[in-house]
Biopython code that builds the backbone (N, CA, C, O; Angstrom):
import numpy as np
from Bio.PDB.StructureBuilder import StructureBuilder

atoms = [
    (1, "UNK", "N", (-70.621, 31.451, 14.228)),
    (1, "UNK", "CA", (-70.012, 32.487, 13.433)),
    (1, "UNK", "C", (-70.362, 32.230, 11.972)),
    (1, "UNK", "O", (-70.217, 31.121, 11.458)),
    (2, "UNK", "N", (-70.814, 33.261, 11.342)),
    (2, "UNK", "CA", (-71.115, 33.370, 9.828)),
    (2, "UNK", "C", (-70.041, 33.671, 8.830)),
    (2, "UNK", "O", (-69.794, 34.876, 8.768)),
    (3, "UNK", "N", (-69.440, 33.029, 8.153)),
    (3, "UNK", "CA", (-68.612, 33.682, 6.718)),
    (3, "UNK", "C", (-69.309, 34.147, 6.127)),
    (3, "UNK", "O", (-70.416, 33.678, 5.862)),
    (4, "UNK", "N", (-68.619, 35.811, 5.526)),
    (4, "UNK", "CA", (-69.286, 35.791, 4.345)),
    (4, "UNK", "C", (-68.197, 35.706, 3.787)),
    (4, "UNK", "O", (-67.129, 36.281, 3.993)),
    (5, "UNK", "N", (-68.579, 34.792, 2.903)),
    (5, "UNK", "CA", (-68.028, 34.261, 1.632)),
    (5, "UNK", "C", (-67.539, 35.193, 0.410)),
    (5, "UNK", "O", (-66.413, 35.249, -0.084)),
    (6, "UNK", "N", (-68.740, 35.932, 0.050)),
    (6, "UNK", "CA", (-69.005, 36.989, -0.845)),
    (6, "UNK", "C", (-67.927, 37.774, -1.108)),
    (6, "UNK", "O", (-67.337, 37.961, -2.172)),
    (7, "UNK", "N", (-67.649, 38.411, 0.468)),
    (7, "UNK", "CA", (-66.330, 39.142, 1.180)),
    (7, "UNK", "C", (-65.065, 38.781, 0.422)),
    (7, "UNK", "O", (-64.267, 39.640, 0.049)),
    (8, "UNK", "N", (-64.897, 37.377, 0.190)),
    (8, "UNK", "CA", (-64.194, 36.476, 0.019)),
    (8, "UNK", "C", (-63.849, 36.398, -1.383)),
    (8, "UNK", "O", (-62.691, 36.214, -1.757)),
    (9, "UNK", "N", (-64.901, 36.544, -2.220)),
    (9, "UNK", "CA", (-64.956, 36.383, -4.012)),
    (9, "UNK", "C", (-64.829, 35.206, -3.882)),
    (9, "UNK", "O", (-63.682, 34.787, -4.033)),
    (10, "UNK", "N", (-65.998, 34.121, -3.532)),
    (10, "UNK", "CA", (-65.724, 32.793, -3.548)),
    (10, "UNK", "C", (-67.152, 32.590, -3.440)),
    (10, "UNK", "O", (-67.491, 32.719, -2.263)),
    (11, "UNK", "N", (-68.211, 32.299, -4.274)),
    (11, "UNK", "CA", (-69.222, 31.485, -4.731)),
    (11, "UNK", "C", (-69.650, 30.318, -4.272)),
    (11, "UNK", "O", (-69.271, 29.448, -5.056)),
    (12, "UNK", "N", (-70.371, 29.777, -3.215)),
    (12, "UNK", "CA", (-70.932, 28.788, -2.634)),
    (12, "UNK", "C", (-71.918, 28.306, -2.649)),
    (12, "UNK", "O", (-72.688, 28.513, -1.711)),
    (13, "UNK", "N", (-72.212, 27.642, -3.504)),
    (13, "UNK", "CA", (-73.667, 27.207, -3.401)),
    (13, "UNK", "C", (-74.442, 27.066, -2.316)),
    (13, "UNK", "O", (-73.857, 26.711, -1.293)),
    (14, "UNK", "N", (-75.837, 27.283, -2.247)),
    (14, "UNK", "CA", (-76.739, 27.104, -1.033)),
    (14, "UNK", "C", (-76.531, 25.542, -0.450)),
    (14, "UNK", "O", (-76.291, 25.246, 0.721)),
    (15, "UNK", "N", (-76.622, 25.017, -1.098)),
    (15, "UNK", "CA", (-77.296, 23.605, -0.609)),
    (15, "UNK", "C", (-75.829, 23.116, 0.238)),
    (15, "UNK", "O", (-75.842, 22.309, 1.167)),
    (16, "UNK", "N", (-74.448, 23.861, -0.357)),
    (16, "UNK", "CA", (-73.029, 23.163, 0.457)),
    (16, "UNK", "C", (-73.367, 23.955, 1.793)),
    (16, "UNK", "O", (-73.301, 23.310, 2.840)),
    (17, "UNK", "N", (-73.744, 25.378, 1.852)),
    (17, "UNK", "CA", (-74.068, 26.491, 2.523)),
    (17, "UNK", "C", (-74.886, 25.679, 3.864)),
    (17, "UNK", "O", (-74.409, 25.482, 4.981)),
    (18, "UNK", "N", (-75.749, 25.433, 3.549)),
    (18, "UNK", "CA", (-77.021, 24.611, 4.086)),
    (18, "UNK", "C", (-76.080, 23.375, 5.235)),
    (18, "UNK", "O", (-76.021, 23.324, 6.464)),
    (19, "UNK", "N", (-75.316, 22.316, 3.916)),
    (19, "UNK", "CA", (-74.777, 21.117, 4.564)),
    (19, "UNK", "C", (-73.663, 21.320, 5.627)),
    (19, "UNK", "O", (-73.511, 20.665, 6.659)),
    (20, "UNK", "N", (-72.916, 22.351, 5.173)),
    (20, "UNK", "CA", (-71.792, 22.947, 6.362)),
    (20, "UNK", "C", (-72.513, 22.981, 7.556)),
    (20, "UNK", "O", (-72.321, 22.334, 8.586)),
    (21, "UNK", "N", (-73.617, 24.055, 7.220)),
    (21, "UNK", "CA", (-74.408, 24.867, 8.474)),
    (21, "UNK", "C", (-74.595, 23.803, 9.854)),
    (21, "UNK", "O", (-74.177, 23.732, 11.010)),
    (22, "UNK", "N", (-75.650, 22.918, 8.780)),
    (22, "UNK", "CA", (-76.130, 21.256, 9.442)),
    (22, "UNK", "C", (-74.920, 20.369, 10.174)),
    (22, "UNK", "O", (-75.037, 19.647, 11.164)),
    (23, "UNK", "N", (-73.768, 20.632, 9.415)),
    (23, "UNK", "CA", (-73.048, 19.477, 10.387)),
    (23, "UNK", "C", (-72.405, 20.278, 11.594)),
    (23, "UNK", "O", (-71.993, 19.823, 12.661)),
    (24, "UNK", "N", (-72.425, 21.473, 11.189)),
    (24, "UNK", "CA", (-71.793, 22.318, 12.543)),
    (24, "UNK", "C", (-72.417, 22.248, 13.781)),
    (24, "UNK", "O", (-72.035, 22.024, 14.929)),
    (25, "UNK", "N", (-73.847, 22.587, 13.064)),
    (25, "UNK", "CA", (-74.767, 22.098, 13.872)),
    (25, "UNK", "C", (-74.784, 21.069, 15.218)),
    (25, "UNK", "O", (-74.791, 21.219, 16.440)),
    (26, "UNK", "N", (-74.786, 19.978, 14.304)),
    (26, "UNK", "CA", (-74.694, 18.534, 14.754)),
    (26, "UNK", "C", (-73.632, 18.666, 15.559)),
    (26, "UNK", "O", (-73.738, 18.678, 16.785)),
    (27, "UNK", "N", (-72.574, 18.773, 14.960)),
    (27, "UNK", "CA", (-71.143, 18.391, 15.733)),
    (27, "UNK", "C", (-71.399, 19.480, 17.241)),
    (27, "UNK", "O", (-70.676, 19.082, 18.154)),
    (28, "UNK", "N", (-72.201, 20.639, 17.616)),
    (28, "UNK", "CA", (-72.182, 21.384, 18.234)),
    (28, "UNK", "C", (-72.949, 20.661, 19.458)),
    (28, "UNK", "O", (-72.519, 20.572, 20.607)),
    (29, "UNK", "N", (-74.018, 20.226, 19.032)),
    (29, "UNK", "CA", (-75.387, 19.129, 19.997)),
    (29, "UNK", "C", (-74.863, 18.292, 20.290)),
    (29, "UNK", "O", (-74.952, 17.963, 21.473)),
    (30, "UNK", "N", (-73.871, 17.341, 19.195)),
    (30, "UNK", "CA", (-73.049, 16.146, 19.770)),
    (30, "UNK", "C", (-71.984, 16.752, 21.336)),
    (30, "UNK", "O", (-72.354, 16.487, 22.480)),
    (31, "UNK", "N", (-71.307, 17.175, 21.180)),
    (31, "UNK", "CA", (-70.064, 17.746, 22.074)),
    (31, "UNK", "C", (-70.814, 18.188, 23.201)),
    (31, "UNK", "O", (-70.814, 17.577, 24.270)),
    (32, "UNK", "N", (-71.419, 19.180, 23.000)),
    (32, "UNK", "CA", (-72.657, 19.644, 24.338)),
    (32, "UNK", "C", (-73.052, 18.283, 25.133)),
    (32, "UNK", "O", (-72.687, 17.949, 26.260)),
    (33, "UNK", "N", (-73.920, 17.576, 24.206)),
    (33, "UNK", "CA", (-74.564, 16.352, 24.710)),
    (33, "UNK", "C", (-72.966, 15.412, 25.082)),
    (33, "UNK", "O", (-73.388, 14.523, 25.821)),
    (34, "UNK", "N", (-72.166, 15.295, 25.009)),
    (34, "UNK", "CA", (-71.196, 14.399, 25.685)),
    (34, "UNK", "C", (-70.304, 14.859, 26.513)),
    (34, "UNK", "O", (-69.528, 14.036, 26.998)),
    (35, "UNK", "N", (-70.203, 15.999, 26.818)),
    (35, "UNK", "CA", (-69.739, 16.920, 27.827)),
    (35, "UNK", "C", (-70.521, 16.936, 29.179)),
    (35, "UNK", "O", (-69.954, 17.100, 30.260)),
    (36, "UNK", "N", (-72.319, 16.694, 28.989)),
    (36, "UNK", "CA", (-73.400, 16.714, 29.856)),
    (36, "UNK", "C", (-73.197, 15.509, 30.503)),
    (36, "UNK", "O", (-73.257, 15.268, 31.709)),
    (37, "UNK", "N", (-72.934, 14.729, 29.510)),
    (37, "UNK", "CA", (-73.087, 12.897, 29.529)),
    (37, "UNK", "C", (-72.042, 12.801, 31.080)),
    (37, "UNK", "O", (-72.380, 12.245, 32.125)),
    (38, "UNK", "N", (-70.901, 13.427, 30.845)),
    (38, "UNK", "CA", (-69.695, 12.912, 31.558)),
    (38, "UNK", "C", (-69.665, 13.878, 32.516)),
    (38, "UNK", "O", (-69.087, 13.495, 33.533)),
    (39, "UNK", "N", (-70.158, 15.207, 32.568)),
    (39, "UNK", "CA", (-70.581, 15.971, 34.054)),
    (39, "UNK", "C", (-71.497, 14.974, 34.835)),
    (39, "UNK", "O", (-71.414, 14.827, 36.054)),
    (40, "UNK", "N", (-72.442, 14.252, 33.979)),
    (40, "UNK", "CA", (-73.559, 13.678, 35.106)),
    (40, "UNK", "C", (-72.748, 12.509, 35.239)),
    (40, "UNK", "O", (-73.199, 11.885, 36.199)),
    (41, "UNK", "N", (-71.798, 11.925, 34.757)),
    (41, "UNK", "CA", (-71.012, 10.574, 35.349)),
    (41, "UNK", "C", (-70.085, 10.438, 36.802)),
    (41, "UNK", "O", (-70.052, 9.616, 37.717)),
    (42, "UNK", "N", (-69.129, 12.108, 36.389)),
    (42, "UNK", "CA", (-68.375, 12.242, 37.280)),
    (42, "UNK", "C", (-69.301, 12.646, 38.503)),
    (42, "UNK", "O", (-68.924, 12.257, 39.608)),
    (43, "UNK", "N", (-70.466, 13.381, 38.425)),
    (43, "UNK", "CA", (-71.405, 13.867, 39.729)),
    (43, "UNK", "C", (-71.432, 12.858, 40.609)),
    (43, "UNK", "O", (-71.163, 12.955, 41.806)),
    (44, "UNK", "N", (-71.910, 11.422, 39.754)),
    (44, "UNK", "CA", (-72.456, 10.307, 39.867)),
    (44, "UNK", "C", (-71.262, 9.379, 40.702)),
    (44, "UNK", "O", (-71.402, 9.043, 41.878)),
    (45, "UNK", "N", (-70.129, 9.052, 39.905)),
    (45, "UNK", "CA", (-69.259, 8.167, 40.469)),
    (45, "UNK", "C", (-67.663, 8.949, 40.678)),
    (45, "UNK", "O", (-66.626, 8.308, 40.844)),
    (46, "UNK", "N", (-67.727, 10.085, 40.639)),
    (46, "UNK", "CA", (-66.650, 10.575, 40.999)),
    (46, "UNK", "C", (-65.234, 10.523, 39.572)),
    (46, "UNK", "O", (-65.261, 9.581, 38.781)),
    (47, "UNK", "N", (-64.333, 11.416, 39.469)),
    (47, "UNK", "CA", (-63.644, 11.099, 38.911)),
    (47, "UNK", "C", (-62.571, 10.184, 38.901)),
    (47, "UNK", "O", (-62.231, 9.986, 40.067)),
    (48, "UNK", "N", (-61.826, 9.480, 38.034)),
    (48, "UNK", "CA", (-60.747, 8.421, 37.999)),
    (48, "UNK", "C", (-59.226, 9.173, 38.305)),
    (48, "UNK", "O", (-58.886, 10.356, 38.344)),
    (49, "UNK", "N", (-58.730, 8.301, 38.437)),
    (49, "UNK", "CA", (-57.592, 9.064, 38.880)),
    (49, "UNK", "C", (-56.615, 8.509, 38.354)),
    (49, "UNK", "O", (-56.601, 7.299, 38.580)),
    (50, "UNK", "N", (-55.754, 8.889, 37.722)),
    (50, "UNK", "CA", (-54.360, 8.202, 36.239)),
    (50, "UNK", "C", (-53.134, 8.791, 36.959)),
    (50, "UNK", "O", (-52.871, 9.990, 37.060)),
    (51, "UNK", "N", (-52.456, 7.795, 37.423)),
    (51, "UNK", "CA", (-51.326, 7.549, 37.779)),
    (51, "UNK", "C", (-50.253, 7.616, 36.505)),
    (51, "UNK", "O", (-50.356, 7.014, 35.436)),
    (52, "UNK", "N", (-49.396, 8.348, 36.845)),
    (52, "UNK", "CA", (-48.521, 8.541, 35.198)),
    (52, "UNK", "C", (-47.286, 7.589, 35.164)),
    (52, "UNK", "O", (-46.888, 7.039, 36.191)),
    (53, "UNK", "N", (-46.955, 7.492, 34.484)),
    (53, "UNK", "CA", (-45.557, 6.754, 34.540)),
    (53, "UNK", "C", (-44.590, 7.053, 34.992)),
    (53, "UNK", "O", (-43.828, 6.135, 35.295)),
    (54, "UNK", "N", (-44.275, 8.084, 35.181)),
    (54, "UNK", "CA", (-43.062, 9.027, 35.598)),
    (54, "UNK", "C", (-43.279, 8.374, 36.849)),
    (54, "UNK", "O", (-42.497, 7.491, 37.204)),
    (55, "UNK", "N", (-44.501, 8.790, 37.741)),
    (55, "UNK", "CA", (-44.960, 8.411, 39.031)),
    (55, "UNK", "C", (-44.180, 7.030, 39.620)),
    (55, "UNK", "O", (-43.402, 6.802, 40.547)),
    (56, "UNK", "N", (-44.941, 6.111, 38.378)),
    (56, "UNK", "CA", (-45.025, 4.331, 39.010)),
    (56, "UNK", "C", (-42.964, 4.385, 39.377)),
    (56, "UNK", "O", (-42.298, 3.919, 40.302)),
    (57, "UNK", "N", (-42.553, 5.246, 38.030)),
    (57, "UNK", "CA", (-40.527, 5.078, 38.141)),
    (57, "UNK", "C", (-40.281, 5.199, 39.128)),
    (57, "UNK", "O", (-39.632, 4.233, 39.529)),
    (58, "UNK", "N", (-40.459, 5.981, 39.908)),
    (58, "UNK", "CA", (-39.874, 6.123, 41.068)),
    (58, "UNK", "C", (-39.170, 5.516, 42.268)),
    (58, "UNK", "O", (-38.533, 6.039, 43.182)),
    (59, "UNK", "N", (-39.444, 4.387, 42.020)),
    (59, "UNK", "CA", (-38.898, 3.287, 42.647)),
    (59, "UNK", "C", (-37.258, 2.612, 42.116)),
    (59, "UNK", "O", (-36.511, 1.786, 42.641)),
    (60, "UNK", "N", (-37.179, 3.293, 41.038)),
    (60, "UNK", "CA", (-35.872, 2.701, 40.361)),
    (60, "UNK", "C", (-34.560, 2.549, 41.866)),
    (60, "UNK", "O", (-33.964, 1.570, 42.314)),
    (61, "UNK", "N", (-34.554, 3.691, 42.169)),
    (61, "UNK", "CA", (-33.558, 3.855, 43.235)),
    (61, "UNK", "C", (-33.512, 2.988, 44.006)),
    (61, "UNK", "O", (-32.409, 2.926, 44.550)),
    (62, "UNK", "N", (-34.243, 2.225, 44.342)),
    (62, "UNK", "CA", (-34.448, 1.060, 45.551)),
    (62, "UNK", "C", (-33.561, -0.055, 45.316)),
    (62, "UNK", "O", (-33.438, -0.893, 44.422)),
    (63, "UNK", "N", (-32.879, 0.252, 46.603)),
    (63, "UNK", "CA", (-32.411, -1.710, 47.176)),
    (63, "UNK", "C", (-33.433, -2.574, 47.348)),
    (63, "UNK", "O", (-34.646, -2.369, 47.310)),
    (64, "UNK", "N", (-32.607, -3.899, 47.606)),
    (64, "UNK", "CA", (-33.398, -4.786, 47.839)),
    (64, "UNK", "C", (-34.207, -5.154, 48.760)),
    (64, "UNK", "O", (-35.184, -5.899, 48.696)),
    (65, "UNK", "N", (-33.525, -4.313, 50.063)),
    (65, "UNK", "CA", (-33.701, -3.870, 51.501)),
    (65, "UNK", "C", (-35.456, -3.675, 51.013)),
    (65, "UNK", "O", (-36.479, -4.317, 50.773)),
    (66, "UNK", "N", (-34.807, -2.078, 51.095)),
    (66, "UNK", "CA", (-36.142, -1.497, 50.332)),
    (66, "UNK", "C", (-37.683, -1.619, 49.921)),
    (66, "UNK", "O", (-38.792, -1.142, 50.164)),
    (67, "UNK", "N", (-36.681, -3.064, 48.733)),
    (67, "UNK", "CA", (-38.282, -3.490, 47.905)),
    (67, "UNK", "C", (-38.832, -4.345, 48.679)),
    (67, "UNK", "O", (-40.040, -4.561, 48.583)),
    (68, "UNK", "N", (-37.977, -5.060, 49.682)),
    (68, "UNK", "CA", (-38.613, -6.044, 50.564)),
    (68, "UNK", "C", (-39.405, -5.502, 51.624)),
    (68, "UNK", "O", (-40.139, -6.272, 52.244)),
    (69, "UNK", "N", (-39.347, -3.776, 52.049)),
    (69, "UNK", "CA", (-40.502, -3.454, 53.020)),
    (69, "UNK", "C", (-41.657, -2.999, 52.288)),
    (69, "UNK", "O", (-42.823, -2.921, 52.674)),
    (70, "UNK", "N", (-40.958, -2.601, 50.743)),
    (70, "UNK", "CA", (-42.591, -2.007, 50.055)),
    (70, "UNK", "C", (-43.247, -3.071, 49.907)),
    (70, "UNK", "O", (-44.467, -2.909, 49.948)),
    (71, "UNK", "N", (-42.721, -4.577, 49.675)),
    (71, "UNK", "CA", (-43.369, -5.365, 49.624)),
    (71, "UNK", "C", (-44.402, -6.042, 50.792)),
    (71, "UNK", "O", (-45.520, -6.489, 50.537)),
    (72, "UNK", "N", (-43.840, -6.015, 51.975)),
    (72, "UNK", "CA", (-44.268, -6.347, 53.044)),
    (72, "UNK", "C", (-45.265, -5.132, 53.725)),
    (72, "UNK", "O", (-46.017, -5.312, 54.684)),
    (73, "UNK", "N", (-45.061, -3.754, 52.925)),
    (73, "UNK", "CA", (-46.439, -2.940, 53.322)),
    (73, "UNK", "C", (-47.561, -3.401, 52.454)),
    (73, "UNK", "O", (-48.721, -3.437, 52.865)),
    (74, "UNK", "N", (-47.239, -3.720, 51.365)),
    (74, "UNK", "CA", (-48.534, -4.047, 50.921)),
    (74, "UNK", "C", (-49.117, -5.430, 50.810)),
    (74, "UNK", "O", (-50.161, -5.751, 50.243)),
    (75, "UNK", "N", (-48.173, -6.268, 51.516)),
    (75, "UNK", "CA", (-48.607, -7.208, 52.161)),
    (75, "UNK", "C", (-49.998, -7.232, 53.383)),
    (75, "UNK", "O", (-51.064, -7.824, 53.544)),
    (76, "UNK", "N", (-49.052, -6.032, 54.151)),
    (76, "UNK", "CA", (-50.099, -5.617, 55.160)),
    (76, "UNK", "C", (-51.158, -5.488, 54.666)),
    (76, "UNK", "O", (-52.058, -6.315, 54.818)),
    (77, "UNK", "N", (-51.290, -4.187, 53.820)),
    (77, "UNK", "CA", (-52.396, -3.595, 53.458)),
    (77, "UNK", "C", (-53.439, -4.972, 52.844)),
    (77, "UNK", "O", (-54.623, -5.187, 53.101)),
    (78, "UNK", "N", (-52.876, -5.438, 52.322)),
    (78, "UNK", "CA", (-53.718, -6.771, 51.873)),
    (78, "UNK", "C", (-54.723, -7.711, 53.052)),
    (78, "UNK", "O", (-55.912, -7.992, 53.208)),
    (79, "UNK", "N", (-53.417, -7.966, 53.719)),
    (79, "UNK", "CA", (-54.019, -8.428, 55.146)),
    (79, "UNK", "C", (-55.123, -7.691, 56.135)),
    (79, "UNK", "O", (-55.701, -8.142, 57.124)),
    (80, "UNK", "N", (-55.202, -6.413, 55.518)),
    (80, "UNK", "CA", (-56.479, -5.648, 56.442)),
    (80, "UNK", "C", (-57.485, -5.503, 55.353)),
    (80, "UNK", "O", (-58.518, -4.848, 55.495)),
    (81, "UNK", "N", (-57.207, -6.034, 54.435)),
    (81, "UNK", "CA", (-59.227, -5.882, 53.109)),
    (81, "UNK", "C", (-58.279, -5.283, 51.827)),
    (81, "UNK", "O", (-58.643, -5.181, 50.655)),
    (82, "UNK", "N", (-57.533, -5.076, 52.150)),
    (82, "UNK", "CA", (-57.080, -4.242, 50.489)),
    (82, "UNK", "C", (-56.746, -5.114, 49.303)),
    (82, "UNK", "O", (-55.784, -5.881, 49.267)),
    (83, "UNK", "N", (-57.725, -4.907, 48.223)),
    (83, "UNK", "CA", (-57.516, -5.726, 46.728)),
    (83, "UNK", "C", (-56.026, -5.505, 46.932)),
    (83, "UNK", "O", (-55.553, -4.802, 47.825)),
    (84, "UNK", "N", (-55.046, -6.452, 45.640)),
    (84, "UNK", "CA", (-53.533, -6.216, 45.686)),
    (84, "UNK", "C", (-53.382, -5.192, 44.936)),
    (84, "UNK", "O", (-52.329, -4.604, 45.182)),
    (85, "UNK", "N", (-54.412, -4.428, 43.576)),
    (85, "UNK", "CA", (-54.337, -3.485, 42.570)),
    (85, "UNK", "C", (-54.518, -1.802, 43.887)),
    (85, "UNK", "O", (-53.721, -0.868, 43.972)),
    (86, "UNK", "N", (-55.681, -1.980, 44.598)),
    (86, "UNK", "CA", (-55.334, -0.784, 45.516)),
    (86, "UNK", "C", (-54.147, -0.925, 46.422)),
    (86, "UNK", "O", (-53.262, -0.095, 46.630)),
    (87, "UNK", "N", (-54.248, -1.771, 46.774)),
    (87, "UNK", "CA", (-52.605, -1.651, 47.647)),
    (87, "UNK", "C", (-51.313, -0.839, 47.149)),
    (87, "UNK", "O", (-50.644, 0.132, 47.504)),
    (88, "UNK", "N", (-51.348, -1.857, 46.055)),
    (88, "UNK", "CA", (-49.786, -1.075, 45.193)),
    (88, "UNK", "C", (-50.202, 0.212, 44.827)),
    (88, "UNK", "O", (-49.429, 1.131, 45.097)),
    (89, "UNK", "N", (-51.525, 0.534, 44.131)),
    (89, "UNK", "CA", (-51.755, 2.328, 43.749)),
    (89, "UNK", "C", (-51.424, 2.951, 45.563)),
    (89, "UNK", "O", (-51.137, 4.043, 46.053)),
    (90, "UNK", "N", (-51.522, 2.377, 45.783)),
    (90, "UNK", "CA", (-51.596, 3.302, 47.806)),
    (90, "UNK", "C", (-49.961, 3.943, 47.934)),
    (90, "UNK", "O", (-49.473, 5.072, 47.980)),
    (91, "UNK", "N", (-49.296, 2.144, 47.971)),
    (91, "UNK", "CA", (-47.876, 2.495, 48.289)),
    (91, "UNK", "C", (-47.188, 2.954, 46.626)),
    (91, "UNK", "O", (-46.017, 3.334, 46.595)),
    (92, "UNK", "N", (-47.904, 2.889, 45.467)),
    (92, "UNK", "CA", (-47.780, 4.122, 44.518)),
    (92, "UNK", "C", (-46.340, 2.954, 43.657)),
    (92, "UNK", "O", (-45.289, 3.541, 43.402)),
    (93, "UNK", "N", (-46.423, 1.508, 43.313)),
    (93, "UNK", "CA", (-45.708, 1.439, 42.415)),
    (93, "UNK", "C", (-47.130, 0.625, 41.927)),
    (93, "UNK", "O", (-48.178, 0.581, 42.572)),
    (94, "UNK", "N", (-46.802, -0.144, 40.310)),
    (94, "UNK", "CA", (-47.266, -1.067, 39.887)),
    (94, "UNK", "C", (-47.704, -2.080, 40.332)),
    (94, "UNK", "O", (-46.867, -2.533, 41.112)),
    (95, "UNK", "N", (-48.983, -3.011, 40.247)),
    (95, "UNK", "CA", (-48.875, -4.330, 40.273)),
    (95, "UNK", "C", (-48.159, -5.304, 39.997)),
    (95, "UNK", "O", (-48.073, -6.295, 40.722)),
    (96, "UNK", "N", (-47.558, -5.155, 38.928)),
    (96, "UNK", "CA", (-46.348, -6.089, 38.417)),
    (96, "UNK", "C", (-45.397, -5.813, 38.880)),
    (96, "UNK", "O", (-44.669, -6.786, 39.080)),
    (97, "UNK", "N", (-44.837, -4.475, 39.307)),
    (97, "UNK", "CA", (-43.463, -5.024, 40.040)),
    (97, "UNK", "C", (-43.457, -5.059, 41.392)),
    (97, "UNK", "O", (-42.374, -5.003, 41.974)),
    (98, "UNK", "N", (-44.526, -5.145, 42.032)),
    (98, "UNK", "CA", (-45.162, -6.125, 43.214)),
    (98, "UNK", "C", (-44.756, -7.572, 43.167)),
    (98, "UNK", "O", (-43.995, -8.195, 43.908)),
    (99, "UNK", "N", (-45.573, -8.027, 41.927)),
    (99, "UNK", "CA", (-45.396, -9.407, 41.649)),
    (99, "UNK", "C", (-43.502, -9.964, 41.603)),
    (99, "UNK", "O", (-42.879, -10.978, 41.916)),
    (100, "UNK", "N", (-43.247, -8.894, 41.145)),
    (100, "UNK", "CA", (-41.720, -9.423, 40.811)),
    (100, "UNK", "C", (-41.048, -9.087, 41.354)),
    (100, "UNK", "O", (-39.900, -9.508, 41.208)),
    (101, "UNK", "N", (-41.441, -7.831, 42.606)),
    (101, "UNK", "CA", (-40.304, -7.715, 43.952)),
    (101, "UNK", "C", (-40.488, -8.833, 44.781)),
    (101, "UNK", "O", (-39.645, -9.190, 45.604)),
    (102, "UNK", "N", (-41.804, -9.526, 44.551)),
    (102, "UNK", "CA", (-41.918, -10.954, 45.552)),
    (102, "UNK", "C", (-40.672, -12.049, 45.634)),
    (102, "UNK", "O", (-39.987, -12.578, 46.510)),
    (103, "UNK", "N", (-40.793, -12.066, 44.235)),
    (103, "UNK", "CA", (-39.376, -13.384, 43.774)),
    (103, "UNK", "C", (-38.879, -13.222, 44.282)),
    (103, "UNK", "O", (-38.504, -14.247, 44.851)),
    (104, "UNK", "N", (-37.964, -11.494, 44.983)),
    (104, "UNK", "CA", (-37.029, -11.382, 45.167)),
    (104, "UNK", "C", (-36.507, -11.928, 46.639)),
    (104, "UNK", "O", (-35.322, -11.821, 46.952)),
]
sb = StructureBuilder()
sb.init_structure("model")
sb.init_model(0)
sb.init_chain("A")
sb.init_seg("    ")
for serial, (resi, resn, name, xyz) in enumerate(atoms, 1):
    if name == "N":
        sb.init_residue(resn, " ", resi, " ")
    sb.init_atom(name, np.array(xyz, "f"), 0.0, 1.0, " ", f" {name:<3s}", serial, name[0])
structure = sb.get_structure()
């Protein structure tokens, strides 16, 4: 999109005219080119997936009962190939309060 300036009663020199133009430019090739970058990433390795916090809370409600079978599912899951970081994303709390429903 072009300003006119003129329109405007506002006097711009060429050469600022010019430098605006150029970085719009730029900033336009940049964004394109890193938008491309991360279509060919996700093609490539798929997208990530962000677990929110609200999510990991959910567990507040739990007895002890409870934390002792989420613990012992992902015990399982461990016991059949599962890292302990996929396990807990599976059964959907944290790693750490994995670690610290163990103590319990």
């Amino acid at each position: 999109m072009k300003v006119d300036y003129n329109a405007c009663n506002i006097q711009m020199p060429d050469s600022y005219l010019s430098r605006i133009s150029s970085f719009m430019k730029w900033a336009h090739d940049k964004i394109s080119s890193e938008i491309e970058n991360n279509e060919k990433i996700e093609t490539e390795f798929g997208t990530a997936e962000h677990q929110s916090a609200k999510k990991l809370r959910t567990h507040t409600h739990l007895d002890s009962r409870d934390k002792s079978l989420v613990v012992e599912e992902i015990d399982r899951l461990r016991s059949e190939g599962d890292k302990v970081y996929a396990a807990c994303q599976k059964v959907g709390i944290h790693i750490q309060t994995y670690y610290k429903w163990r103590k319990l």
